[in-house]
N, C-alpha and C positions, 0 to 999 in steps of 0.2 A: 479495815476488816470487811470481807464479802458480806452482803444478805444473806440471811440461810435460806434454804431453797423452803419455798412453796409447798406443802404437798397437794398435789391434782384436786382428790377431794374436799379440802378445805378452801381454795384458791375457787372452788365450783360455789361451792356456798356462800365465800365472803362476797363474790362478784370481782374477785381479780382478774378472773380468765376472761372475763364477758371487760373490764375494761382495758384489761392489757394482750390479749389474745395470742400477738407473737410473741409474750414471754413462755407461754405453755403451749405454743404449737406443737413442740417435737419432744412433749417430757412422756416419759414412759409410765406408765403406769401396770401395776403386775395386777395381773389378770386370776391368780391365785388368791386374790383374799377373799375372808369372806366376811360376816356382819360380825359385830363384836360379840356378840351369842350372850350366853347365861354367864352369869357369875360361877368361879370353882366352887366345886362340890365340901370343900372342906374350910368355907370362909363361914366368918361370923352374920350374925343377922345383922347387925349394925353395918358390914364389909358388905353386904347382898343391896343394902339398902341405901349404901351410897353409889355402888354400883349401877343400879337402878336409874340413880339421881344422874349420874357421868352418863351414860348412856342416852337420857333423853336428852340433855342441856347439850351432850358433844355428838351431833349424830355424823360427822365427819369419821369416828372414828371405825376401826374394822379389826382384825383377827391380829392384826399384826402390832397391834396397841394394848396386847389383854394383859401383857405383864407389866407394862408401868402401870395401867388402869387398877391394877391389881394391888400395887405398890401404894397407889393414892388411895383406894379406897384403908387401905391399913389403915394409913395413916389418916386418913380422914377419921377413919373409927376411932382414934385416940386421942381428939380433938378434945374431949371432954375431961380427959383423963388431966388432973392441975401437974400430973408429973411429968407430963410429958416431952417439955424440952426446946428449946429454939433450935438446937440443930435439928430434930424431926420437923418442923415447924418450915426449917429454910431448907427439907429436905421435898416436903410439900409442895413446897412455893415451886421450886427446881422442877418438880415431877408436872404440875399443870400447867408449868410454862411450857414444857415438851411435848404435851395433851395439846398447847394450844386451847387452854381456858383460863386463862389469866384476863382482868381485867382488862388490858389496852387490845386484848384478840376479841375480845366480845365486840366491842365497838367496829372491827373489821369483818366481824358475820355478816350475811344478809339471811335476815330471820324471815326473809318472806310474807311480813306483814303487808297486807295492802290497805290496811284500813286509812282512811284519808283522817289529816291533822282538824281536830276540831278545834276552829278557833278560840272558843271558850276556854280551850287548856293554859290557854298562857295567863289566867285571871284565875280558874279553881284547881290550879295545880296539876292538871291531867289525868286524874288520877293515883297521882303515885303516893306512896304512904311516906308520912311522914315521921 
């Protein structure tokens, strides 16, 4: 089974392009989109506010992602809800692996940290919460 393709601006971010360059030499990219803008006019606050949250965590995304994005935030809003369901659950899972925010694509960002590794991290944990 092929690799799914790339998209331009995620491949910009991961650093795929900068290390594979003649893979995305000739991929077109539409010139038509635009940022992923506001959340719909008729979604919940919970739906606004995960929206919110997708929007800074996935900034690859753009106009052309506002109905799955739209999709996830539902369903993100029902997260809490205990009736909610394993097929909404692995309908979820489905939608942010299409987002490209599943855990094994985070690890494939480049977040553009520059900060240098401070050796002391490998003894007080780095910071990260426990």
């Amino acid at each position: 089974m092929a690799k799914p393709r790339l998209p331009a601006a995620k491949a910009e971010v991961s650093g795929a392009a900068i290390k594979d360059p003649q893979r995305f030499r000739d991929r077109k990219v539409s010139k038509r989109t635009r940022p992923i803008g506001e959340p719909y006019a008729n979604m919940t606050e919970e739906q606004k506010a995960a929206w919110a949250e997708y929007r800074y965590e996935l900034p690859w995304l753009n106009s052309s992602h506002r109905v799955l994005l739209r999709l996830a935030c539902v369903l993100t809003a029902r997260m809490n809800d205990p009736e909610i369901g394993i097929s909404a659950l692995h309908a979820l899972s489905a939608v942010l692996s299409k987002l490209g925010a599943t855990p094994v694509d985070e690890t494939k960002v480049n977040h553009g940290d520059d900060a240098e590794d401070d050796p002391a991290d490998k003894f007080f944990g780095g910071g990260r919460p426990h």
